[in-house]
PyMOL Python script that loads the backbone (N, CA, C, O; Angstrom):
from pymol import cmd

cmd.read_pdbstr("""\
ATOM      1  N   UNK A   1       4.604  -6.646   5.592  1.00  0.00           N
ATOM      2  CA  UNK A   1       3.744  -5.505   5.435  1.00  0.00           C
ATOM      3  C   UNK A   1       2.491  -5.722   6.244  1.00  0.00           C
ATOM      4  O   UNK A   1       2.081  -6.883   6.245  1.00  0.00           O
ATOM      5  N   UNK A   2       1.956  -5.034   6.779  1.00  0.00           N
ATOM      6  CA  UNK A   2       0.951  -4.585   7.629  1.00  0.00           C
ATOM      7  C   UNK A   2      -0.254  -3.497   6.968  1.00  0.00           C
ATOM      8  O   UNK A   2       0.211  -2.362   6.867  1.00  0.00           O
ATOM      9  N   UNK A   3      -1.474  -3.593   6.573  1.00  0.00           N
ATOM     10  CA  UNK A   3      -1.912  -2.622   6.779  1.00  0.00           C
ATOM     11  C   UNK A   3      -3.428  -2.029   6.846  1.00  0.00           C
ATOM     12  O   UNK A   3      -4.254  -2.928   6.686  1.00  0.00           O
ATOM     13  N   UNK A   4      -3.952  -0.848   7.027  1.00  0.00           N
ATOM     14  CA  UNK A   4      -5.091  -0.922   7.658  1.00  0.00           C
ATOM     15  C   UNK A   4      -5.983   0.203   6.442  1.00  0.00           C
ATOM     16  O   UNK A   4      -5.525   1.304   6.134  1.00  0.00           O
ATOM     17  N   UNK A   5      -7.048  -0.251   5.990  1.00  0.00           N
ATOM     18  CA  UNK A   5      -7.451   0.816   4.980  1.00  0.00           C
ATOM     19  C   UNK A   5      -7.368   1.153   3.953  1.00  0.00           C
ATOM     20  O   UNK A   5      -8.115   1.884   3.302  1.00  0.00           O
ATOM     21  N   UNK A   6      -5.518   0.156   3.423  1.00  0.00           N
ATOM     22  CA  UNK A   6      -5.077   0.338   2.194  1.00  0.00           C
ATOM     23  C   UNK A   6      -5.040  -0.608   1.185  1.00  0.00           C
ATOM     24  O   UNK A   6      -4.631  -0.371   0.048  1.00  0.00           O
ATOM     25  N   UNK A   7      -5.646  -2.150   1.746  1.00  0.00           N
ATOM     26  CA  UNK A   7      -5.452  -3.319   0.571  1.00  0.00           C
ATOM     27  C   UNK A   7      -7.164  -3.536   0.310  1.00  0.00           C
ATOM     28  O   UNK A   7      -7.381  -4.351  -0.587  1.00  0.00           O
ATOM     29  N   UNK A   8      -8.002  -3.138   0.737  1.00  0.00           N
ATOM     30  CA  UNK A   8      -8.994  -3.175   0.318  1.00  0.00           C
ATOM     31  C   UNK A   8      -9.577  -2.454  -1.452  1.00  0.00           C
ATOM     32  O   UNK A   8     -10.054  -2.970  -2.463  1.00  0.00           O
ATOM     33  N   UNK A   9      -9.187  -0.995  -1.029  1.00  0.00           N
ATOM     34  CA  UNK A   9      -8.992  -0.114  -2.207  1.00  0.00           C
ATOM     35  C   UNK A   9      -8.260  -0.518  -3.287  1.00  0.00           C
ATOM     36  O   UNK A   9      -8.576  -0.059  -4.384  1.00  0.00           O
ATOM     37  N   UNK A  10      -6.989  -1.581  -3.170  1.00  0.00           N
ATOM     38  CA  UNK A  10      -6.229  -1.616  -4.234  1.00  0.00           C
ATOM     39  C   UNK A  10      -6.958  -2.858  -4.953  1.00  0.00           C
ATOM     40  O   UNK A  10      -7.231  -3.032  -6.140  1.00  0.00           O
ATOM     41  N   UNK A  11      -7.189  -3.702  -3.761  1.00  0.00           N
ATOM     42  CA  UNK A  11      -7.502  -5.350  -4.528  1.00  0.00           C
ATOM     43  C   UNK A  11      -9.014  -4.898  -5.622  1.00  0.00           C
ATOM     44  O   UNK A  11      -9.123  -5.605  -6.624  1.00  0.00           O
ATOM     45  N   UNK A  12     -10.152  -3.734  -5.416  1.00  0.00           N
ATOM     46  CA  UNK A  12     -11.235  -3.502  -6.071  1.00  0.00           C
ATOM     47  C   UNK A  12     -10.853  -3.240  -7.359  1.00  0.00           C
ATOM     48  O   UNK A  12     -11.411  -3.601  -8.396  1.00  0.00           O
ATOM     49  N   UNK A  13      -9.710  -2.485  -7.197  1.00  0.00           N
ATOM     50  CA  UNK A  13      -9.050  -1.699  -8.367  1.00  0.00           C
ATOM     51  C   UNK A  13      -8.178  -3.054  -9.116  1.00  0.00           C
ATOM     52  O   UNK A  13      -7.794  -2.840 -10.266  1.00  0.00           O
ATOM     53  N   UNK A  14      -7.889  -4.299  -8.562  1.00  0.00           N
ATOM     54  CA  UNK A  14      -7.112  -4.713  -9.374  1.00  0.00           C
ATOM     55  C   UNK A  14      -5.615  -4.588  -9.336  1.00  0.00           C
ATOM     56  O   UNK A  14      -4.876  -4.856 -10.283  1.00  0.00           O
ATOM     57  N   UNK A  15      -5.342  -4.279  -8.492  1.00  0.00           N
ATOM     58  CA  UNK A  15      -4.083  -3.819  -7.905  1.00  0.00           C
ATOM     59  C   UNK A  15      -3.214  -4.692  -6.409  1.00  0.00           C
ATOM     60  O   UNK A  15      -3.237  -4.613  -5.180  1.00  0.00           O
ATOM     61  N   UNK A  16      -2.769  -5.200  -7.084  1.00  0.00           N
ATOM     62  CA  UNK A  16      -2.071  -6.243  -5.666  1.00  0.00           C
ATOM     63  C   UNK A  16      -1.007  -5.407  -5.549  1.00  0.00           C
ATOM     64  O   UNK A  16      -0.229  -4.922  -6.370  1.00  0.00           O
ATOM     65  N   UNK A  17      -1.197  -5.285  -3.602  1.00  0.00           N
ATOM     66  CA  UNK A  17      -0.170  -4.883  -2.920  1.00  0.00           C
ATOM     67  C   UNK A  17       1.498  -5.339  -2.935  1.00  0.00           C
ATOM     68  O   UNK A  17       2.488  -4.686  -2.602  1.00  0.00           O
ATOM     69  N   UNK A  18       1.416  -6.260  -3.283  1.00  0.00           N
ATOM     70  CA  UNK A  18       2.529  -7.486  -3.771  1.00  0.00           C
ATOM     71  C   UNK A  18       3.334  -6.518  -4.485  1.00  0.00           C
ATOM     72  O   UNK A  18       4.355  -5.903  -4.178  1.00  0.00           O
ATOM     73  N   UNK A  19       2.395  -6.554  -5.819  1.00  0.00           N
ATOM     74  CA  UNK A  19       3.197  -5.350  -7.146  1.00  0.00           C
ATOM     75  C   UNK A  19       3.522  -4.186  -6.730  1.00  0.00           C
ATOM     76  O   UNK A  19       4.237  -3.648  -7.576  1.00  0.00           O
ATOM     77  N   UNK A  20       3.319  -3.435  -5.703  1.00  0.00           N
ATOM     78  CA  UNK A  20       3.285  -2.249  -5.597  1.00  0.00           C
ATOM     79  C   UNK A  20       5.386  -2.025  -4.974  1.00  0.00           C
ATOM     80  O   UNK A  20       6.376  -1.388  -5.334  1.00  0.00           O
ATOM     81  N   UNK A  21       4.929  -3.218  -3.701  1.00  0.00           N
ATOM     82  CA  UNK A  21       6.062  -3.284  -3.174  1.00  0.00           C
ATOM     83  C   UNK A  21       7.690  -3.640  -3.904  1.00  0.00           C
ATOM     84  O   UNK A  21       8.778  -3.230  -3.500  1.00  0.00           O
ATOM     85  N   UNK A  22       7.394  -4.563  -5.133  1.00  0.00           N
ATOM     86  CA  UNK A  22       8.481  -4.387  -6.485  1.00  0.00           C
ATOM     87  C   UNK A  22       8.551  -3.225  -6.786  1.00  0.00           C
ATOM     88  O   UNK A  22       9.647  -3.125  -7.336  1.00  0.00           O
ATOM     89  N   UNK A  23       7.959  -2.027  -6.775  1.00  0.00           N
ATOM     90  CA  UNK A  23       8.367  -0.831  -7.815  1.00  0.00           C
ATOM     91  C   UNK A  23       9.600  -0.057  -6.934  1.00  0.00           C
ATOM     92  O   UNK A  23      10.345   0.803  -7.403  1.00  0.00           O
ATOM     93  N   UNK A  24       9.628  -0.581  -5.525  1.00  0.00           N
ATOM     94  CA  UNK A  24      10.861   0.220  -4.921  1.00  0.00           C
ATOM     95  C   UNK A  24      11.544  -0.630  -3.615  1.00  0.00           C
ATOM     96  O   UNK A  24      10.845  -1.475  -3.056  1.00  0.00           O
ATOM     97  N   UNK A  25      12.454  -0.466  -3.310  1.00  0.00           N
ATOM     98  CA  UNK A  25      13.485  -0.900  -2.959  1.00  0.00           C
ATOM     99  C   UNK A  25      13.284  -0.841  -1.568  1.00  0.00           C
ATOM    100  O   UNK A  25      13.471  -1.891  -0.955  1.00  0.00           O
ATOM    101  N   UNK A  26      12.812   0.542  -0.692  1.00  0.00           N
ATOM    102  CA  UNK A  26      12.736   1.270   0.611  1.00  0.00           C
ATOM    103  C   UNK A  26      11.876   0.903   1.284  1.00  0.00           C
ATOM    104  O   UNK A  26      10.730   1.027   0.854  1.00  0.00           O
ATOM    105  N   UNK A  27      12.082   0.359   2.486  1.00  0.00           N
ATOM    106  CA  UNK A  27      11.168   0.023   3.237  1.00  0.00           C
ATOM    107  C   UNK A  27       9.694   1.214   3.202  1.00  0.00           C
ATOM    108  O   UNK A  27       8.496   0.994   3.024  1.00  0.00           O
ATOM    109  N   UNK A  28      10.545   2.631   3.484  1.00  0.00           N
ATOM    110  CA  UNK A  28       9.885   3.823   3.750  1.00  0.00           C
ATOM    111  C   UNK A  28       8.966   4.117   2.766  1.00  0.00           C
ATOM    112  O   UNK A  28       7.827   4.470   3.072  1.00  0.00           O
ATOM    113  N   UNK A  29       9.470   3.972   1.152  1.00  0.00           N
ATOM    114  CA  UNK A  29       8.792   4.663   0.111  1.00  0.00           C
ATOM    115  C   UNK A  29       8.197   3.618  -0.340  1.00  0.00           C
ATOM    116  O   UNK A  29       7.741   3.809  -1.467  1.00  0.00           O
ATOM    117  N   UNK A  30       7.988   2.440   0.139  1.00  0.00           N
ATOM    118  CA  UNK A  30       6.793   1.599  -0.495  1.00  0.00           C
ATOM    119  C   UNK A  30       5.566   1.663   0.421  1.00  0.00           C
ATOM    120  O   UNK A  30       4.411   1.375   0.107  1.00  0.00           O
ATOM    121  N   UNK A  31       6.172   2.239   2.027  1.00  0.00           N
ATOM    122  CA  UNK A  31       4.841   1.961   2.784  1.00  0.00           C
ATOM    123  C   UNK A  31       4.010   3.397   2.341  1.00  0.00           C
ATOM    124  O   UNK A  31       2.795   3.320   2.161  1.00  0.00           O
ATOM    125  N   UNK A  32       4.686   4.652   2.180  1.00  0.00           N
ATOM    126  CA  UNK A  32       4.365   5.682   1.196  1.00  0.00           C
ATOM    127  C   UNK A  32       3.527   5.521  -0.083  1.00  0.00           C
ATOM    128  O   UNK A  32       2.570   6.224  -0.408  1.00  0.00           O
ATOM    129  N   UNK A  33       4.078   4.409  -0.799  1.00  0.00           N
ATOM    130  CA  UNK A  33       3.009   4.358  -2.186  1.00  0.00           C
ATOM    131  C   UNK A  33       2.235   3.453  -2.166  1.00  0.00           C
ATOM    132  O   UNK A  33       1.702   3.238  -3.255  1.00  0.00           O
ATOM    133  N   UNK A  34       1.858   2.627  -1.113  1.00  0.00           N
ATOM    134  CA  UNK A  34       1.039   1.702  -1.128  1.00  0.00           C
ATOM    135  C   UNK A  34      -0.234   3.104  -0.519  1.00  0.00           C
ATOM    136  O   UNK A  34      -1.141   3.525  -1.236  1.00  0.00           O
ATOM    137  N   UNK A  35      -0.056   3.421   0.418  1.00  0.00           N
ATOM    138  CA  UNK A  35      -0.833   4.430   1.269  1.00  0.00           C
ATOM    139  C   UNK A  35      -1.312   5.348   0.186  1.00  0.00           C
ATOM    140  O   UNK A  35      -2.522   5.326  -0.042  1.00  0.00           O
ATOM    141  N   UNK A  36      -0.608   6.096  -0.468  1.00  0.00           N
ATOM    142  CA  UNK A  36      -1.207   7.057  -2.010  1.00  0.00           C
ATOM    143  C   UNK A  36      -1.983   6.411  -2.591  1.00  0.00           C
ATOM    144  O   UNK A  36      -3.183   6.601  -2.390  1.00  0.00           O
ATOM    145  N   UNK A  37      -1.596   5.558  -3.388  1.00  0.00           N
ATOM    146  CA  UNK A  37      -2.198   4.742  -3.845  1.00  0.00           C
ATOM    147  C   UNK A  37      -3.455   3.831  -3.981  1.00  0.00           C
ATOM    148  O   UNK A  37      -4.104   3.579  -4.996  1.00  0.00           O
ATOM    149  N   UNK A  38      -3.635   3.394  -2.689  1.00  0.00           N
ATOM    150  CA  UNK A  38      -5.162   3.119  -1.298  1.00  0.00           C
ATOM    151  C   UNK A  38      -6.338   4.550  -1.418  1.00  0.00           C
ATOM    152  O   UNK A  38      -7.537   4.675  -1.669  1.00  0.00           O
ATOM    153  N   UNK A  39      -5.160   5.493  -1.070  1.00  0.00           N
ATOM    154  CA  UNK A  39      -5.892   6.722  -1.187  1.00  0.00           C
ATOM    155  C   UNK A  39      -6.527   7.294  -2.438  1.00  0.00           C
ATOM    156  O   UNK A  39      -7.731   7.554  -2.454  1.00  0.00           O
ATOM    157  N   UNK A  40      -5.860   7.467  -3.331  1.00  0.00           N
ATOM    158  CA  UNK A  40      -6.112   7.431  -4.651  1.00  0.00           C
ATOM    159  C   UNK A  40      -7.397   6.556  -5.507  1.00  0.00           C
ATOM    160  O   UNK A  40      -8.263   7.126  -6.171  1.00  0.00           O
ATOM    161  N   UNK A  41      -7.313   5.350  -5.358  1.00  0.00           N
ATOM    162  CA  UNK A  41      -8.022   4.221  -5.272  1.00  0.00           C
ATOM    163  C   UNK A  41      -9.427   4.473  -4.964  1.00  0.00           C
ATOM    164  O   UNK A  41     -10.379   4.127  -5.665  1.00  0.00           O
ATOM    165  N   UNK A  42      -9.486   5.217  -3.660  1.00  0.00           N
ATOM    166  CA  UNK A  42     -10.311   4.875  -2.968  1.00  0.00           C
ATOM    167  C   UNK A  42     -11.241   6.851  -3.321  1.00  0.00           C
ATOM    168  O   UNK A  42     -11.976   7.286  -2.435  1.00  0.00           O
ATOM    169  N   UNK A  43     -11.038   7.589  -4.453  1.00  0.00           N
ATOM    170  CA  UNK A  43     -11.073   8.847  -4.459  1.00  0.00           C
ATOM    171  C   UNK A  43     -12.909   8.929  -4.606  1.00  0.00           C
ATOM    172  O   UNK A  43     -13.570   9.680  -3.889  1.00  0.00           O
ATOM    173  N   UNK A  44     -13.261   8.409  -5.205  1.00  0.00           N
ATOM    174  CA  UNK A  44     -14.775   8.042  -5.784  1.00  0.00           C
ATOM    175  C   UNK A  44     -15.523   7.397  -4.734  1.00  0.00           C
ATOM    176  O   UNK A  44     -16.619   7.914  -4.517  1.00  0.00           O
ATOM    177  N   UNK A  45     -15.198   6.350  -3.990  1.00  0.00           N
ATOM    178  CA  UNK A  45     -15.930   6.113  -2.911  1.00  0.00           C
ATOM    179  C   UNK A  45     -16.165   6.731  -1.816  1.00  0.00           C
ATOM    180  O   UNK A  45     -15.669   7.858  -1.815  1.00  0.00           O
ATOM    181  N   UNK A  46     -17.037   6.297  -0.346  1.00  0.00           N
ATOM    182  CA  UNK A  46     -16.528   7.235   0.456  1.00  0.00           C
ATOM    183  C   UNK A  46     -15.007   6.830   0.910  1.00  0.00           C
ATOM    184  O   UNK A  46     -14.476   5.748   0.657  1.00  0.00           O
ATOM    185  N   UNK A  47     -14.299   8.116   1.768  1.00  0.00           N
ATOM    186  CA  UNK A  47     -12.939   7.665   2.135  1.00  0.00           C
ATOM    187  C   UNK A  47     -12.858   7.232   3.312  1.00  0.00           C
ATOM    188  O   UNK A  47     -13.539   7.470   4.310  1.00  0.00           O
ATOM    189  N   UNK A  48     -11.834   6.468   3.113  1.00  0.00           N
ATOM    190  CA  UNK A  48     -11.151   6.035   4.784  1.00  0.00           C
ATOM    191  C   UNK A  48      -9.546   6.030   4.889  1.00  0.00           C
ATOM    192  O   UNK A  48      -8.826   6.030   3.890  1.00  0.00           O
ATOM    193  N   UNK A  49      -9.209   6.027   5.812  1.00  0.00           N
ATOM    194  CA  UNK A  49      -7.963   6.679   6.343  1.00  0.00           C
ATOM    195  C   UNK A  49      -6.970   4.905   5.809  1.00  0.00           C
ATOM    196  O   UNK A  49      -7.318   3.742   6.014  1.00  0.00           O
ATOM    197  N   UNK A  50      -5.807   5.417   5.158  1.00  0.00           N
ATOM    198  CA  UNK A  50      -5.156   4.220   5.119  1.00  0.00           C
ATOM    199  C   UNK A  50      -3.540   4.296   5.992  1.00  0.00           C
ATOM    200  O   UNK A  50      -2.907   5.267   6.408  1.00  0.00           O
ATOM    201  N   UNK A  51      -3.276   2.937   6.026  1.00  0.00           N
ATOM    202  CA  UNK A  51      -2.108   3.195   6.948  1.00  0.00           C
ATOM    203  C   UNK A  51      -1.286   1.919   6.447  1.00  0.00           C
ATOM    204  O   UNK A  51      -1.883   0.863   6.238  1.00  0.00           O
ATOM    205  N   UNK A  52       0.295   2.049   6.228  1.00  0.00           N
ATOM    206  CA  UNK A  52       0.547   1.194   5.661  1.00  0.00           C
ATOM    207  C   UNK A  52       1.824   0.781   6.726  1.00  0.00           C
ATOM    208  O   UNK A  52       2.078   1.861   7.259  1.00  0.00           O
ATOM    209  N   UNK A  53       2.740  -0.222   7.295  1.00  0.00           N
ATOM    210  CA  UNK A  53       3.592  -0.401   7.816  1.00  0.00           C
ATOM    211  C   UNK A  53       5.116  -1.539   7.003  1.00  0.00           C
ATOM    212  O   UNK A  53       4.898  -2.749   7.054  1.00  0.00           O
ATOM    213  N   UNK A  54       5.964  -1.267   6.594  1.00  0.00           N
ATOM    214  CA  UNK A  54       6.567  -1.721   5.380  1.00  0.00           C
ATOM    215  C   UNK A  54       7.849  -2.573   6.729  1.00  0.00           C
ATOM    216  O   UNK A  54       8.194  -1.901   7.701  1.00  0.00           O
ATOM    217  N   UNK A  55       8.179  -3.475   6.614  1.00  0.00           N
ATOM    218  CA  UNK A  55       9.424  -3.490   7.391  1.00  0.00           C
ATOM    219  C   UNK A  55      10.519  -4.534   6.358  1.00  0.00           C
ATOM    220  O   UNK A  55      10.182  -5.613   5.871  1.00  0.00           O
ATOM    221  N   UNK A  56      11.939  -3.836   6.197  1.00  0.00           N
ATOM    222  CA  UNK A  56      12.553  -4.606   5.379  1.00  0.00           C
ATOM    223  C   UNK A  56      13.615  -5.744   6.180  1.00  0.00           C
ATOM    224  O   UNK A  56      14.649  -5.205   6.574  1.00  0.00           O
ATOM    225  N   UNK A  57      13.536  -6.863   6.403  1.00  0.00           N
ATOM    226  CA  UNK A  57      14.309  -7.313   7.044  1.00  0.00           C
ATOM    227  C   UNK A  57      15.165  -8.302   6.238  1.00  0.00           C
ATOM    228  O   UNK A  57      14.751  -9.117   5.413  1.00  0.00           O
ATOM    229  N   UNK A  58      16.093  -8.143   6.522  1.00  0.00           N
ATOM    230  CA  UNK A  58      17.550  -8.617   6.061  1.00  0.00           C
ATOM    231  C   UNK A  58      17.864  -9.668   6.134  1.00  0.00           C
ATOM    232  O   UNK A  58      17.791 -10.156   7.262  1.00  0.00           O
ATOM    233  N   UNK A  59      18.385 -10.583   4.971  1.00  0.00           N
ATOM    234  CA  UNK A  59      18.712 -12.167   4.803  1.00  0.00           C
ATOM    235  C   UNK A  59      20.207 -12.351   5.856  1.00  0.00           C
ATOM    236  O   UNK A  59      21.044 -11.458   5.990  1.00  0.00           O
ATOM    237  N   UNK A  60      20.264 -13.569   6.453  1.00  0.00           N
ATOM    238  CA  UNK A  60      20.940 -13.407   7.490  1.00  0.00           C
ATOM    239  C   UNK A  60      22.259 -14.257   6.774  1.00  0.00           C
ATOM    240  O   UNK A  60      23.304 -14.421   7.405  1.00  0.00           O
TER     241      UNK A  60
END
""", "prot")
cmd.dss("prot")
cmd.show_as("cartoon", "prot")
cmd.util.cbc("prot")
cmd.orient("prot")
């Protein structure tokens, strides 16, 4: 995982990116709820743009 904007917001909140990535399976829909989530997080402060990059790579 990669990302820009979005582990700041979670770690204030108490929220490791780690956990987020257990709640789903998809490369796609975790880099999705980490990014909501950042966003969400981050609703009360000022905002900044988050960006999340998920890549699932496969045991060989």
């Amino acid at each position: 995982m990669c990302t820009d904007g979005a582990y700041a917001p979670l770690e204030e909140r108490g929220q490791g990116v780690g956990g987020i990535l257990d709640l789903v399976d998809d490369a796609k829909d975790a880099a999705a709820l980490v990014v909501d989530d950042a966003i969400t997080a981050s609703v009360d402060e000022s905002a900044d743009n988050a960006t999340a990059l998920v890549v699932d790579i496969a045991e060989a």
